[in-house]
C-alpha positions in Angstrom: 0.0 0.0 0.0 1.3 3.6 -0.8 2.6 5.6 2.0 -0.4 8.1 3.1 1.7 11.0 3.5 3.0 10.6 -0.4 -0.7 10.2 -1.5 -1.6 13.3 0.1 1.8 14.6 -1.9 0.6 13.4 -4.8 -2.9 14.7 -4.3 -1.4 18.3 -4.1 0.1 17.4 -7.0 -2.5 16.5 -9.0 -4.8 19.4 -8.2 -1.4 21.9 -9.2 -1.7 19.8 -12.7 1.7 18.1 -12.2 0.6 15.0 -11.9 -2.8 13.6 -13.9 -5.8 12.0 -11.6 -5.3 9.2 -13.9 -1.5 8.2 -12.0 -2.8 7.8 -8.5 -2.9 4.5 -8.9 -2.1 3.4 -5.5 -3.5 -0.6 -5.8 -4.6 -3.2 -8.6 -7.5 -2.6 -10.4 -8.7 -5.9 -10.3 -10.4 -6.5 -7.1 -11.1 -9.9 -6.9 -8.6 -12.4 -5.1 -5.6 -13.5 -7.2 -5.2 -16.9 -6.3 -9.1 -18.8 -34.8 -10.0 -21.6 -36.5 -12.8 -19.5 -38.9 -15.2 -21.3 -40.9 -17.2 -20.8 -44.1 -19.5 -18.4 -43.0 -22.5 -19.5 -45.0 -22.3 -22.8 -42.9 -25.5 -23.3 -41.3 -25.4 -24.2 -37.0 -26.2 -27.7 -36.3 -29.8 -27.8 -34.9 -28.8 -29.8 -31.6 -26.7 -26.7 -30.6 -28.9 -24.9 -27.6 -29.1 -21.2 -27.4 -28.3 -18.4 -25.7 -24.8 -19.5 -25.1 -25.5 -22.7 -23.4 -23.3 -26.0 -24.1 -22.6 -27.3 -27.5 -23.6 -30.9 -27.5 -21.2 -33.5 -26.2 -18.7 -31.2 -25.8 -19.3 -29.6 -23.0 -21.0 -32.8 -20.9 -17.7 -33.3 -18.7 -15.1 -31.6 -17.3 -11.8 -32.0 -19.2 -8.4 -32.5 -17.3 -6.3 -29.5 -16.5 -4.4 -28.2 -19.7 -1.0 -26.8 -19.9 -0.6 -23.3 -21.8 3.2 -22.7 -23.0 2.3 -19.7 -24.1 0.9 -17.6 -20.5 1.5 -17.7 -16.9 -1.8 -19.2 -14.9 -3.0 -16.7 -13.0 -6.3 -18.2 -11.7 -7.4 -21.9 -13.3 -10.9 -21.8 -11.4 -13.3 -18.6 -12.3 -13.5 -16.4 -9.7 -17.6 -16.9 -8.6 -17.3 -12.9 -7.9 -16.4 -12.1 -11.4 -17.7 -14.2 -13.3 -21.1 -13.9 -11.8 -23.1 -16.9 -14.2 -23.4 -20.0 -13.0 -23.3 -21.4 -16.5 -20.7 -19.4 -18.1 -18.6 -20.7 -15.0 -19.6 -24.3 -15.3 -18.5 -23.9 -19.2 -15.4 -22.3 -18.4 -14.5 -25.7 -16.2 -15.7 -28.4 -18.3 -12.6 -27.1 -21.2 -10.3 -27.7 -18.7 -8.3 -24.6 -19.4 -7.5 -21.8 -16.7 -10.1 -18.9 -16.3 -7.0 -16.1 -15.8 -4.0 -16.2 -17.6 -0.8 -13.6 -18.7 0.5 -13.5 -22.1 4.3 -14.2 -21.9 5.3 -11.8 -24.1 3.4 -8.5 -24.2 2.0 -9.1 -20.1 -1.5 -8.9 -21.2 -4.0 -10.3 -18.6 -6.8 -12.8 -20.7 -9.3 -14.4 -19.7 -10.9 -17.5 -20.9 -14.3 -17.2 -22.8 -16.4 -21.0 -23.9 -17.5 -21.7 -26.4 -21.0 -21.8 -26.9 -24.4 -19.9 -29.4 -26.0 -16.5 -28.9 -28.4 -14.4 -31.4 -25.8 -11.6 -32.9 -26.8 -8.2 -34.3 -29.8 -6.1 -33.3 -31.5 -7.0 -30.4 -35.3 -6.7 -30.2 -37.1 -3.5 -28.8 -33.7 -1.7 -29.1 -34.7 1.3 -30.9 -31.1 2.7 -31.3 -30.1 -0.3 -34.0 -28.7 1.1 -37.0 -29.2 -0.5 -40.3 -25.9 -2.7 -40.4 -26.9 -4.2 -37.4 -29.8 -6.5 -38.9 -30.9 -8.5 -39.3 -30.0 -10.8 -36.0 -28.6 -13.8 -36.3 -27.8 -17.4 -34.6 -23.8 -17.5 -34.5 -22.1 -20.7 -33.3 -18.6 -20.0 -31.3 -17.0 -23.4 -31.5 -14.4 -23.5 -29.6 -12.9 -21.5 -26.5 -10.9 -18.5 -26.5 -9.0 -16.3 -24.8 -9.6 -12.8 -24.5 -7.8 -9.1 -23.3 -9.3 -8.6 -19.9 -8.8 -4.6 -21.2 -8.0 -2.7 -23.9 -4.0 -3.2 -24.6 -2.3 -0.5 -22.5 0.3 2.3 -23.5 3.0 0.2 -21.4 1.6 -2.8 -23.2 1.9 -1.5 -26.1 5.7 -0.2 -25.4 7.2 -3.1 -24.2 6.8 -5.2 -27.8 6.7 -1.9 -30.3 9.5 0.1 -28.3 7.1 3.7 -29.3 4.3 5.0 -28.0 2.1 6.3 -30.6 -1.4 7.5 -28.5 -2.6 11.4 -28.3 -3.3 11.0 -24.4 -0.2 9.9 -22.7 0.8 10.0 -19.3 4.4 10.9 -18.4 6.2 9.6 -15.2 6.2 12.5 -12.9 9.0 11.4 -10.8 11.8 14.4 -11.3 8.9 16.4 -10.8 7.6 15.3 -7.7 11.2 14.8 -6.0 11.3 18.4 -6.5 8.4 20.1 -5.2 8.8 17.3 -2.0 12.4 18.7 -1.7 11.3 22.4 -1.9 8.6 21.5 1.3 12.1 20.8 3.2 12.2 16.8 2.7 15.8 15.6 1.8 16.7 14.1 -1.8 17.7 10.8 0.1 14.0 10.7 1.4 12.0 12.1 -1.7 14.3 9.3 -4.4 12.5 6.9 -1.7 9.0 8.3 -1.7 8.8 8.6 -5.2 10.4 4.9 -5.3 7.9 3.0 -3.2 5.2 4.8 -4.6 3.1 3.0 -6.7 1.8 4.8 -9.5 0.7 3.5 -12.5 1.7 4.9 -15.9 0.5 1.9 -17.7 -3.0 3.0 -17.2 -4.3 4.5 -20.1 -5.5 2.5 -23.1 -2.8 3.0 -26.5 -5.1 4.8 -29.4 -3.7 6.1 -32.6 -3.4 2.9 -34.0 -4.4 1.1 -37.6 -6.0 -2.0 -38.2 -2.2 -2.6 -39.6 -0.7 -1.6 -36.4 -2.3 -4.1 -34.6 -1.9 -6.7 -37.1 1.9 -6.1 -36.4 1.6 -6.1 -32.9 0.0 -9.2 -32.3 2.0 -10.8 -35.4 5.1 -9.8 -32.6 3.7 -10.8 -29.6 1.7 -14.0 -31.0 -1.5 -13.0 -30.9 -4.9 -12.1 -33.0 -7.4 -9.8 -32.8 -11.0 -10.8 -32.0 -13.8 -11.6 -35.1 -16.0 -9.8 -35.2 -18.5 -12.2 -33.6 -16.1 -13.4 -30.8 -16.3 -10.1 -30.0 -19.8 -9.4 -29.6 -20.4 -12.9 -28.1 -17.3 -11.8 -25.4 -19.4 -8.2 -24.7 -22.8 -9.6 -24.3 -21.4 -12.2 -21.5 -24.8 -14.2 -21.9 -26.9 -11.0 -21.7 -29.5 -10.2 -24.2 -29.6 -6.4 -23.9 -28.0 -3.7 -25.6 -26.1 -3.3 -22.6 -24.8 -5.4 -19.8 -25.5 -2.6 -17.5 -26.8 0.8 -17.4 -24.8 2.7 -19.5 -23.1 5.2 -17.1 -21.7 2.5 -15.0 -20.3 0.8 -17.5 -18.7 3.2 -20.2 -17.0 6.3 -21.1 -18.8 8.3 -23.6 -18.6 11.8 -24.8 -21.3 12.9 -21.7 -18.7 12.0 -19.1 -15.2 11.4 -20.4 -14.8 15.0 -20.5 -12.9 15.4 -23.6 -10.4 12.3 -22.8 -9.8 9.0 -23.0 -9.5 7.2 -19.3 -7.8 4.2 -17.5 -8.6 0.9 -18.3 -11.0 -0.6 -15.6 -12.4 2.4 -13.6 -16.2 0.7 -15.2 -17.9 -2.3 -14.1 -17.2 -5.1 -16.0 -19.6 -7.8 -17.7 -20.3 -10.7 -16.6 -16.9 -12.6 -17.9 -15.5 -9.8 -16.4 -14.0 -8.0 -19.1 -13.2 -3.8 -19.0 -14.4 -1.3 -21.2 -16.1 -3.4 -24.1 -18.9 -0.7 -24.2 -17.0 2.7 -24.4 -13.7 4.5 -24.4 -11.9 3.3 -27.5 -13.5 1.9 -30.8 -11.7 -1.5 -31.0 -10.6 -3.3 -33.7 -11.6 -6.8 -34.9 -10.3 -9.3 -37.7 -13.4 -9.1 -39.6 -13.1 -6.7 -43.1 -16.3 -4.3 -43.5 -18.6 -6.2 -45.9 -22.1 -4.5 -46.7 -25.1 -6.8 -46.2 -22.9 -9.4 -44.5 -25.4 -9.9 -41.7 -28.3 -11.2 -44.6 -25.9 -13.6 -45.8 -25.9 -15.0 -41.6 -29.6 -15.3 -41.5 -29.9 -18.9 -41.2 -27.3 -19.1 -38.8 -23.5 -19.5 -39.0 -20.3 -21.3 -36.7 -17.9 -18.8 -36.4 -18.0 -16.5 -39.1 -15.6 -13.9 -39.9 -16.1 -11.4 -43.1 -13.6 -11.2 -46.0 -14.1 -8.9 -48.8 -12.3 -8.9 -51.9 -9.0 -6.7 -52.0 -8.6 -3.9 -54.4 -6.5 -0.9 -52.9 -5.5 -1.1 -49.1 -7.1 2.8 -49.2 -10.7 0.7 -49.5 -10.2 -1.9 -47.3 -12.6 -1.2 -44.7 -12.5 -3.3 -41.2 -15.0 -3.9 -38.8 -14.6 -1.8 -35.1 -16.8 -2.3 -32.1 -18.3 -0.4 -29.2 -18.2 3.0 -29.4 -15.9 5.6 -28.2 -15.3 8.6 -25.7 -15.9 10.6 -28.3 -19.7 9.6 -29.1 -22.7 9.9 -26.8 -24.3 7.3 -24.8 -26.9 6.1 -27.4 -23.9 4.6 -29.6 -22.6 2.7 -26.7 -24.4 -1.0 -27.0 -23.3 -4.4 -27.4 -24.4 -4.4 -31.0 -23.2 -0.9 -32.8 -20.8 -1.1 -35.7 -19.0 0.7 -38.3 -16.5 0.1 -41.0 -13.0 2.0 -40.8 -9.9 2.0 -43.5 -7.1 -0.5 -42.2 -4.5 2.9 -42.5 -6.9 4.9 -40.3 -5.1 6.1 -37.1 -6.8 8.6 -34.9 -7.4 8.9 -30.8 -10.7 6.9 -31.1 -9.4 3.8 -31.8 -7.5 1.3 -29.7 -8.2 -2.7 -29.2 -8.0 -5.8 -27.3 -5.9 -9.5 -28.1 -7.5 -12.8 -28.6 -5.3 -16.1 -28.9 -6.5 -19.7 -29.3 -5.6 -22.0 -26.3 -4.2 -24.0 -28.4 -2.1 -22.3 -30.5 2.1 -23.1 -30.1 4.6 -20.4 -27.6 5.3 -17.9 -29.5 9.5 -17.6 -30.3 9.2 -14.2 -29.1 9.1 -15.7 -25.9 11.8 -15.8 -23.2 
């Protein structure tokens, strides 16, 4: 815990605009107790499969052995019962046999482990905020269990594989700073450097933005990882809900009514009930699926685990499928099921993402 007399500094500190409200970030954010295979997407679901994200036949009648993941450090193998608050999205979490909470080796990224399992995708009924591209609503099949970013990749995240930091809203470490307006108050260097030191403030708060669809493609090509489909998204936010939100829409996002101008640290909102960060709000996020007009109608008679490819011309046309609103946009935008197609080159402070990997897929040689 940080010493209360430093917090009290850094208070000061903050209100003389030294320091941002965002670094007093004196504990882990995370309260609870530590302890792509695509296919065609015209394929239609098998008719046995049950709905609403319940188990996919025989797959999910026993619980599998304890797997081993080369790739991550286990965390937590059992779902914590306080995060993720369905009983049967725990029970399917056990019965693959993988660990709930995992770290990603390489790039420190904190997944967690979503089942597989079948939900109806696109514009939910009664919502009268759907837009066009998000009908008609679909049956989509998820068939196999992945692992998702349990936020938005970080700044620091982002750093430690790229090396640069490209994002409009970063946060600087304070340190020289503070060491001298503690020393001008008549505390010694020896005992500021050792304030400051044992301090903990967190610079990796904020979420990294100003980044392409190409970016991240070159990040997660370096770190071993994917972006989310489109659908695995979606099926991720909802969290067995079928509402345009998993909560009421202040609680759980930033928007343009209370971000004030800004994006803000990962994990200040509640999370869903897989408990993932920030699906609803504060960056755009990029997914793997290309922009394709009237993909939905092609869906209608349900799909396992499509993904949308459109035919290449100039990379300038390429347009790629972001999800959950943004900061920037007001609170009617921000629901489980809004959409929009960006160029792959675009790069501006509304967009930012989160990693996916398959389970199974082999350590990465990036990793030490």
């Amino acid at each position: 815990m940080a010493n209360p007399n430093f917090v009290g500094v850094l208070s000061g500190l903050a209100a003389a605009g030294i320091v941002s409200a965002a670094m007093l970030w004196t504990e882990n954010v995370f309260s609870e107790p530590s302890a792509l295979t695509q296919s065609n997407s015209e394929s239609k679901a098998p008719s046995d499969q049950s709905v609403n994200g319940n188990p996919i036949g025989a797959q999910s009648a026993t619980i599998s052995k304890p797997v081993t993941l080369v790739w991550a450090n286990i965390l937590e193998q059992e779902p914590n019962p306080q995060v993720v608050t369905d009983t049967d999205l725990r029970k399917r979490i056990q019965e693959t046999g993988l660990p709930w909470r995992v770290q990603d080796k390489v790039s420190g990224i904190e997944m967690l482990l979503v089942p597989q399992g079948k939900f109806e995708m696109g514009m939910i009924s009664g919502d009268t905020d759907a837009l066009a591209n998000e009908k008609p609503d679909h049956s989509v099949t998820i068939s196999k269990p992945f692992y998702l970013g349990r936020t938005e990749v970080t700044q620091g995240q982002w750093f430690k594989v790229m090396k640069e930091n490209p994002s409009n809203f970063k946060v600087q470490n304070p340190r020289a700073a503070m060491i001298d307006v503690l020393m001008k108050q008549g505390i010694t260097k020896e005992d500021a450097l050792s304030m400051t030191a044992s301090a903990s403030i967190k610079i990796d708060a904020l979420p990294v933005e100003k980044v392409s669809w190409e970016d991240c493609q070159l990040f997660c090509a370096m770190a071993g990882l994917h972006l989310p489909t489109e659908a695995q998204w979606e099926y991720a936010c909802r969290a067995g809900v079928s509402a345009p939100r998993y909560g009421e829409v202040n609680d759980i996002a930033w928007h343009e009514g209370n971000a004030n101008g800004e994006t803000k640290q990962v994990a200040q909102k509640l999370p869903n009930a897989l408990g993932f960060y920030d699906m609803i709000g504060n960056l755009w996020e990029w997914t793997s699926d290309m922009y394709v007009p009237g993909f939905y109608a092609t869906c209608k008679d349900g799909v396992i685990d499509p993904c949308a490819v459109a035919v290449k011309s100039t990379p300038e046309a390429l347009r790629y499928v972001v999800r959950g609103s943004s900061w920037g946009r007001n609170a009617s935008t921000c629901r489980a099921t809004v959409r929009a197609g960006i160029v792959g080159t675009e790069q501006n402070r509304f967009f930012g993402f989160r990693v996916a990997r398959d389970p199974s897929q082999p350590e990465s040689r990036k990793n030490n």
